[in-house]
N, CA, C and O atoms as a MOPAC input file, in Angstrom:
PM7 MOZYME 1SCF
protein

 N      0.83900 1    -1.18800 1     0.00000 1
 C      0.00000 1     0.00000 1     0.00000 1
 C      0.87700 1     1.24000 1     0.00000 1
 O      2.00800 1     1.15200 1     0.47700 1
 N      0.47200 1     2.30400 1    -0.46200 1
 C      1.19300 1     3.76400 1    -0.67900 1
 C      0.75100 1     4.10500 1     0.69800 1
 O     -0.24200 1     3.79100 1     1.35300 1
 N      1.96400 1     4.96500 1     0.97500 1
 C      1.78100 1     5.80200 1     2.56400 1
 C      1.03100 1     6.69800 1     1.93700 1
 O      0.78100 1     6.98800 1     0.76700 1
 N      0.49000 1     7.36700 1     3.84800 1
 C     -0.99900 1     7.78400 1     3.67400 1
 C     -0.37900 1     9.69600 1     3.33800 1
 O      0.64200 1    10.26600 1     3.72500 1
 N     -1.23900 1    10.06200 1     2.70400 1
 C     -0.84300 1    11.58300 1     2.45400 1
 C     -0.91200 1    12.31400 1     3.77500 1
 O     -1.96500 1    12.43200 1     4.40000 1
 N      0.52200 1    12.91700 1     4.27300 1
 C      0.29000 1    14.01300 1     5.11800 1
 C     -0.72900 1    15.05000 1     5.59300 1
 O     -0.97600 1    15.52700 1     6.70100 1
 N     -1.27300 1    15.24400 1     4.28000 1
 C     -2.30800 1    16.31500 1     4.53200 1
 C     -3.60100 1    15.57700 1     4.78000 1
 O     -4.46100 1    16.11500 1     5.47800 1
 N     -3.79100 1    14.42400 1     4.27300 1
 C     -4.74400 1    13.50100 1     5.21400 1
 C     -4.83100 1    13.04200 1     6.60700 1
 O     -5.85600 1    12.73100 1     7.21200 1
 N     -3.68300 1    13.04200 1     7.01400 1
 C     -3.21000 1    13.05200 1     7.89600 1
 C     -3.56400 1    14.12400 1     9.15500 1
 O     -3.79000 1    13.78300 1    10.31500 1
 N     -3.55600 1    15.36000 1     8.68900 1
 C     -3.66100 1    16.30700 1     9.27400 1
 C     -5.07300 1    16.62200 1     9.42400 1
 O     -5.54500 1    17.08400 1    10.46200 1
 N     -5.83500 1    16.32900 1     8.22600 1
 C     -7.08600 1    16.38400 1     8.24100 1
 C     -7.91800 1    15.57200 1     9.58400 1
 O     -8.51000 1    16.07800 1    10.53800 1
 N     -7.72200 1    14.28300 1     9.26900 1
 C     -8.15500 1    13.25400 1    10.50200 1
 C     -7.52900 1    13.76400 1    12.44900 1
 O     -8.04300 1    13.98600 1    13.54600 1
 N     -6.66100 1    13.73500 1    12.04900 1
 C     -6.02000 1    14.88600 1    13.20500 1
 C     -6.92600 1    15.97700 1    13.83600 1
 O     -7.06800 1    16.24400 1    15.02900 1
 N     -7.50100 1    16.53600 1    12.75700 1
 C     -8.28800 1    17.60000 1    12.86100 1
 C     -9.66500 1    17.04900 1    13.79100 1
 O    -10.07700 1    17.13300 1    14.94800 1
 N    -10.11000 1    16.38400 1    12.36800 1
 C    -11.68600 1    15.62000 1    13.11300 1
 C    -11.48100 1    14.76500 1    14.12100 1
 O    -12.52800 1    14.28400 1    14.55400 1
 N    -10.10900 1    14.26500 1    14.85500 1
 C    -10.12100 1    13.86600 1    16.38800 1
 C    -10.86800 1    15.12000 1    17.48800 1
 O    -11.49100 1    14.91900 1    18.53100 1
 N    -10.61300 1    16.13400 1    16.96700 1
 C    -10.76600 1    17.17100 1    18.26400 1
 C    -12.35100 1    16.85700 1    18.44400 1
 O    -13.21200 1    16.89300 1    17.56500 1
 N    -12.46800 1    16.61400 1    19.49800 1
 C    -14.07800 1    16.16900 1    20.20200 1
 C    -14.83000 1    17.37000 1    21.24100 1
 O    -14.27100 1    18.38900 1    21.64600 1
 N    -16.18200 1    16.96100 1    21.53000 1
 C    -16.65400 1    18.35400 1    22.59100 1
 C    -16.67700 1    17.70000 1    23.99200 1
 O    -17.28900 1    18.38500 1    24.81200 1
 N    -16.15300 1    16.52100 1    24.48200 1
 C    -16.12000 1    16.15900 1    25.29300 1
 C    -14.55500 1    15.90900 1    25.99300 1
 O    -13.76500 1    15.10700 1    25.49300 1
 N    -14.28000 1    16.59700 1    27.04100 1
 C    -12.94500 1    16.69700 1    27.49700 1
 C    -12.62700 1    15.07500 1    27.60600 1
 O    -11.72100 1    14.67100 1    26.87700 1
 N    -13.18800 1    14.27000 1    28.31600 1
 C    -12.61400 1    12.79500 1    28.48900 1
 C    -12.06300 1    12.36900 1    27.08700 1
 O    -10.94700 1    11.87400 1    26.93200 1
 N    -13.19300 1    12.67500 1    25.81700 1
 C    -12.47900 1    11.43400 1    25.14500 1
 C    -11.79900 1    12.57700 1    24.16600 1
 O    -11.58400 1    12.48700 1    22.95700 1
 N    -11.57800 1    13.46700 1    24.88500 1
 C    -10.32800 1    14.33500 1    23.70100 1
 C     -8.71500 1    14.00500 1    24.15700 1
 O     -7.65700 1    14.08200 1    23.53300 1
 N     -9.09100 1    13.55300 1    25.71500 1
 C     -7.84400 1    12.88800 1    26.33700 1
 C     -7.33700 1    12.05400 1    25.89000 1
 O     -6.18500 1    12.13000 1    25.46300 1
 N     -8.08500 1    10.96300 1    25.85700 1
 C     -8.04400 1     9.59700 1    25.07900 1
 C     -7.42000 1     9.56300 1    23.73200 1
 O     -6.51800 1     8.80500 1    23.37900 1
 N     -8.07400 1    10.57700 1    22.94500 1
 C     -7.57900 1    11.19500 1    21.91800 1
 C     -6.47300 1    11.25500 1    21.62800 1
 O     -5.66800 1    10.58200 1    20.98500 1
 N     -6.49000 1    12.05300 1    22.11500 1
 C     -4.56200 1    13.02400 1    22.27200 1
 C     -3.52700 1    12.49000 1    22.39700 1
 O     -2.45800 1    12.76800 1    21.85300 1
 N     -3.90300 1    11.23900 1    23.52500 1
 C     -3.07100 1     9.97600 1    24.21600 1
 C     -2.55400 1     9.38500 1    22.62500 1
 O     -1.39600 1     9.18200 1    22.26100 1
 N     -3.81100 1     9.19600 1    21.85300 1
 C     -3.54300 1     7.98500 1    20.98600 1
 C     -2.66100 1     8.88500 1    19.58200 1
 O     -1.60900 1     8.58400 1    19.01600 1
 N     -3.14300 1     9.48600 1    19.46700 1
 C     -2.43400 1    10.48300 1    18.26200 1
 C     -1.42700 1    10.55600 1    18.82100 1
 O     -0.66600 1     9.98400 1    18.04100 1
 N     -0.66100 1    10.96800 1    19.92900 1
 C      1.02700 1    11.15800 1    19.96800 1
 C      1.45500 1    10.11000 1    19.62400 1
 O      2.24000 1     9.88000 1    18.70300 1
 N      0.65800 1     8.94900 1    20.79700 1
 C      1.45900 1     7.52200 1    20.51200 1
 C      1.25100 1     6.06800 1    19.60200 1
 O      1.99600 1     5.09700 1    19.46300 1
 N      0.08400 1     6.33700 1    19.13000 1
 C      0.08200 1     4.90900 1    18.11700 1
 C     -0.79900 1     5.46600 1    17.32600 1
 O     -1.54900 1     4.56800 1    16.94400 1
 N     -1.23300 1     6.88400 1    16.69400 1
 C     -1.75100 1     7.24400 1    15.17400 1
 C     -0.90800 1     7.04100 1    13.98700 1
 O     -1.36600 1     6.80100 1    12.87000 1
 N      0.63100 1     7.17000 1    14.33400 1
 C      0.85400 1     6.92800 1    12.92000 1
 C      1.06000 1     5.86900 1    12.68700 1
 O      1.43400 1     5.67800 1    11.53000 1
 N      0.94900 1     4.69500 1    13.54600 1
 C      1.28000 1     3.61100 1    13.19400 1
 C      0.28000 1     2.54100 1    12.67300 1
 O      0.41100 1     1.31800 1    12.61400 1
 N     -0.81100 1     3.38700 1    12.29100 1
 C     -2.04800 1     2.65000 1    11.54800 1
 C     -1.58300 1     2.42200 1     9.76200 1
 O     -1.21600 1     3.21000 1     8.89100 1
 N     -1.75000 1     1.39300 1     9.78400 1
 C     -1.59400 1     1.35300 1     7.99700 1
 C     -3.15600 1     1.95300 1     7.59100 1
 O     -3.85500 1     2.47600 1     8.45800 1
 N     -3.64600 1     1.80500 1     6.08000 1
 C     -4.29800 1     2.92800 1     5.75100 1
 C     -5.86200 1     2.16600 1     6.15700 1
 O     -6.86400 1     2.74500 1     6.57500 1
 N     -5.71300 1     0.91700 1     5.92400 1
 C     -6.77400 1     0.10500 1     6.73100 1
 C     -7.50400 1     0.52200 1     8.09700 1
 O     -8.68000 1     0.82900 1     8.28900 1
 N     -6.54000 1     0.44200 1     8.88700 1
 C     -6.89600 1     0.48500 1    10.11600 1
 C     -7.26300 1     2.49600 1    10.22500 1
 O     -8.19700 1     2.98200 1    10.86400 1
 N     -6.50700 1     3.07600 1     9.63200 1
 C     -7.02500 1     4.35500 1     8.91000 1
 C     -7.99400 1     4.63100 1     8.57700 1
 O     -8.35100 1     5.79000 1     8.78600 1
 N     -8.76500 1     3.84000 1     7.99700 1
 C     -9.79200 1     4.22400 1     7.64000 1
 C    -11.01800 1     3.25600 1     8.82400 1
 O    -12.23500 1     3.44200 1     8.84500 1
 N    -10.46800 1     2.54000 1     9.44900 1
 C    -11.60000 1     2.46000 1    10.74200 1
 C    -11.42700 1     3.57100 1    11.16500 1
 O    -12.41300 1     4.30400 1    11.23400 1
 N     -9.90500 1     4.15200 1    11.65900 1
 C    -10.20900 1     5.37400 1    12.62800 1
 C    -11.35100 1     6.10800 1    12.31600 1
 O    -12.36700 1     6.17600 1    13.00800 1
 N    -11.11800 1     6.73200 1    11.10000 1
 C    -11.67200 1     6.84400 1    10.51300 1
 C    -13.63300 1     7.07300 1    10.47900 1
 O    -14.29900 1     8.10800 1    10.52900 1
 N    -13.99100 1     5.84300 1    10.39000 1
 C    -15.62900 1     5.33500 1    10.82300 1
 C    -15.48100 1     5.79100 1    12.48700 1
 O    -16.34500 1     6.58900 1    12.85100 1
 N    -14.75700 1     5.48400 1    13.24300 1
 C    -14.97200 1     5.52000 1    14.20900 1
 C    -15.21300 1     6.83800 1    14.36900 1
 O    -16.16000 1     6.96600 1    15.14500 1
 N    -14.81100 1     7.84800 1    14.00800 1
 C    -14.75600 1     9.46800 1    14.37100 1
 C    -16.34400 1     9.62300 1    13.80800 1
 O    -16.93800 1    10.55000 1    14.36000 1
 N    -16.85900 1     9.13500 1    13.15300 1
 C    -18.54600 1     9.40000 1    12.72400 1
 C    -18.92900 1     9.01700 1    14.09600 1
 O    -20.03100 1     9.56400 1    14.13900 1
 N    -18.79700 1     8.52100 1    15.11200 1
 C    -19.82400 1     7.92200 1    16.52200 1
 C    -20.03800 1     9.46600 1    16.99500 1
 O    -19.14400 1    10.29600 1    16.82800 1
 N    -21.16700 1     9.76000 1    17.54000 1
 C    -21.67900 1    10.73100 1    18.57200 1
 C    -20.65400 1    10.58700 1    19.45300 1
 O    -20.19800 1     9.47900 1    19.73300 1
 N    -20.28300 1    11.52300 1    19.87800 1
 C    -19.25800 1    11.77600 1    21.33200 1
 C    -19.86300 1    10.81700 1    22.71900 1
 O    -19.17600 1    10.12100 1    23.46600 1
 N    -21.02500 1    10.98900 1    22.76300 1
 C    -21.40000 1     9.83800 1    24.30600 1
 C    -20.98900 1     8.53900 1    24.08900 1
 O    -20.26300 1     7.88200 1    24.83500 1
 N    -21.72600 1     8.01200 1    22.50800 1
 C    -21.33600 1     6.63600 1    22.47800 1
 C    -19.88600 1     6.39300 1    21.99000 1
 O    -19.44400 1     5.40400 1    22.57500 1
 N    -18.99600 1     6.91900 1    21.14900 1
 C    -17.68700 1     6.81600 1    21.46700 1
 C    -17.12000 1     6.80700 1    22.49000 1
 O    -16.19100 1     6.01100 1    22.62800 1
 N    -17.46400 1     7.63400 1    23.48900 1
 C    -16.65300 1     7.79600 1    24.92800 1
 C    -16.88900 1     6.48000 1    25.79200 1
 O    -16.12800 1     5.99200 1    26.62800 1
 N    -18.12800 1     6.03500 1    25.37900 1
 C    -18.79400 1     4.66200 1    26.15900 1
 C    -18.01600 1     3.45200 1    25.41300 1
 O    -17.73300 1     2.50700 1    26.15000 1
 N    -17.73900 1     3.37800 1    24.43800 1
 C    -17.44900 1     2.58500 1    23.57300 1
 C    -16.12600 1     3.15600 1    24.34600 1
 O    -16.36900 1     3.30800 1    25.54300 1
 N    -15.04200 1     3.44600 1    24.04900 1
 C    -13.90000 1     3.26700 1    24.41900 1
 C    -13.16800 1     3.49900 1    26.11500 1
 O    -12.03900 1     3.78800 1    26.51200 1
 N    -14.67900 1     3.15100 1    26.88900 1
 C    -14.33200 1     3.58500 1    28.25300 1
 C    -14.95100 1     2.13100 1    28.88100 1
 O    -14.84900 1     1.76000 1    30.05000 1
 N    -15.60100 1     1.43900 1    27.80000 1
 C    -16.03000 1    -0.48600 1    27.86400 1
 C    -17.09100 1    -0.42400 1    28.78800 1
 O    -17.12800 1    -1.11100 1    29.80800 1
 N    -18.21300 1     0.63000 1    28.34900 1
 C    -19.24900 1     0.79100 1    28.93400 1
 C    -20.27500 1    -0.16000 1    27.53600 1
 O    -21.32000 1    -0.77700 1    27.74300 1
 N    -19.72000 1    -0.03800 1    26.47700 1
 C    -20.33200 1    -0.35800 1    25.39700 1
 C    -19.41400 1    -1.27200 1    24.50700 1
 O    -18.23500 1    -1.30900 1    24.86000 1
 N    -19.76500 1    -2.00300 1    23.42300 1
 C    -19.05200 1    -2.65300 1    22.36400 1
 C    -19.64700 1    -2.31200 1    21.47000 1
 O    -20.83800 1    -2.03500 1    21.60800 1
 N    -18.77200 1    -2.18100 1    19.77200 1
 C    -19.63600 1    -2.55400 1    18.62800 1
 C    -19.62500 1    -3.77300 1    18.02800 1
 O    -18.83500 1    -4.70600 1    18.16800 1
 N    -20.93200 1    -3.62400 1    17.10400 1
 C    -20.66300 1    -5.28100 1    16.54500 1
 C    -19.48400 1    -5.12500 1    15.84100 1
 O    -18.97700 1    -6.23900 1    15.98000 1
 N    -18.71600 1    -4.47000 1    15.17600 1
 C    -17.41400 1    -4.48000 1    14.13400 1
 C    -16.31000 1    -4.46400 1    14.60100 1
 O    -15.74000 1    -3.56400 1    15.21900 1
 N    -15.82300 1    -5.89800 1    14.19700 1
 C    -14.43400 1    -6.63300 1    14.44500 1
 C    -13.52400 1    -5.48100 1    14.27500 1
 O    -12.77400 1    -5.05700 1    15.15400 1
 N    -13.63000 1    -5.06700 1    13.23100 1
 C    -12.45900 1    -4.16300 1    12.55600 1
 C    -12.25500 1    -2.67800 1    13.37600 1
 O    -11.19800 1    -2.14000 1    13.70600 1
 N    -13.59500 1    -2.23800 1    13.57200 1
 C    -13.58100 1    -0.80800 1    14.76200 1
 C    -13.14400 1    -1.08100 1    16.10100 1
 O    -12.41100 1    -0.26400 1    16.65900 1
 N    -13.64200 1    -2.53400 1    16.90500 1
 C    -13.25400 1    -2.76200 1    17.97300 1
 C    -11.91200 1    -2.85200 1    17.63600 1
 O    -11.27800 1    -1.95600 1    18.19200 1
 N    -10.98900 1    -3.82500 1    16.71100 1
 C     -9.44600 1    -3.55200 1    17.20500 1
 C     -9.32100 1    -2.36200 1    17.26700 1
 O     -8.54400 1    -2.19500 1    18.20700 1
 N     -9.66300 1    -1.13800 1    16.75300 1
 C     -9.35400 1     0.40700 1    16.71500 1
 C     -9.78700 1     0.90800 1    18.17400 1
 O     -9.28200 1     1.86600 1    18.75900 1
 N    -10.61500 1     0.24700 1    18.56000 1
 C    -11.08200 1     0.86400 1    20.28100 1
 C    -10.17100 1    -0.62400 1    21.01500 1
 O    -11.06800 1    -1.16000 1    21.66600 1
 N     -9.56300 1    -1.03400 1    21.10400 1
 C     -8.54200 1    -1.63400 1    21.54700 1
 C     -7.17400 1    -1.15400 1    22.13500 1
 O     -6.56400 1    -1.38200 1    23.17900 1
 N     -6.91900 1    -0.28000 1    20.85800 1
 C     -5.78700 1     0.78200 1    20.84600 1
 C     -6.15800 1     1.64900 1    21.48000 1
 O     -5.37600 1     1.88900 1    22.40100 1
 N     -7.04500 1     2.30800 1    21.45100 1
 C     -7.47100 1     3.62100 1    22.10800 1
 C     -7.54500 1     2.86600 1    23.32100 1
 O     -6.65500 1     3.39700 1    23.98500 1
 N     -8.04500 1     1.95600 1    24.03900 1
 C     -8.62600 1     2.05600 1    25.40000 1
 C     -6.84800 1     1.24100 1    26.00900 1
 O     -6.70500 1     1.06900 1    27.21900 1
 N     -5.93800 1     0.92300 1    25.24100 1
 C     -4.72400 1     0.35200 1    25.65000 1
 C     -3.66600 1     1.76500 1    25.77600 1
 O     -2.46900 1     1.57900 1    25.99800 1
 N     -4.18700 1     3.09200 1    25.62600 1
 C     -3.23600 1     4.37100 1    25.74800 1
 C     -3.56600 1     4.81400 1    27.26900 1
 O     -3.01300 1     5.79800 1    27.75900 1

């Protein structure tokens, strides 16, 4: 696969910023330390995942909640392992 464009990069970066202080923490955590290390796959769960409403993301990665998708849960795996 071709590495992912910088400015995509920056973009998604962008749409991390959330209205809820907890999971902007969570956030932040994961972008310093294991965002770039998504190939473009797992990229593009992040990706889906940033479409969740802020409550149920925060629930979802605080294991108040699960989704049915294999592929998003490894992505809330990472997040809830920062």
């Amino acid at each position: 696969m071709s590495e992912i464009d910088a400015t995509e990069k920056k973009r998604i970066r962008w749409r991390s910023r959330r209205g809820l202080l907890e999971l902007d923490i969570v956030l932040e955590r994961f972008l310093a330390s294991g965002f770039d290390d998504l190939d473009q796959g797992q990229l593009a769960d992040y990706r889906r995942l940033l479409q969740l409403d802020d409550n149920d993301f925060l629930d979802v990665v605080n294991g108040k909640a699960d989704l049915d998708d294999a592929a998003l849960m490894a992505i809330v795996r990472l997040l809830r392992a920062v």
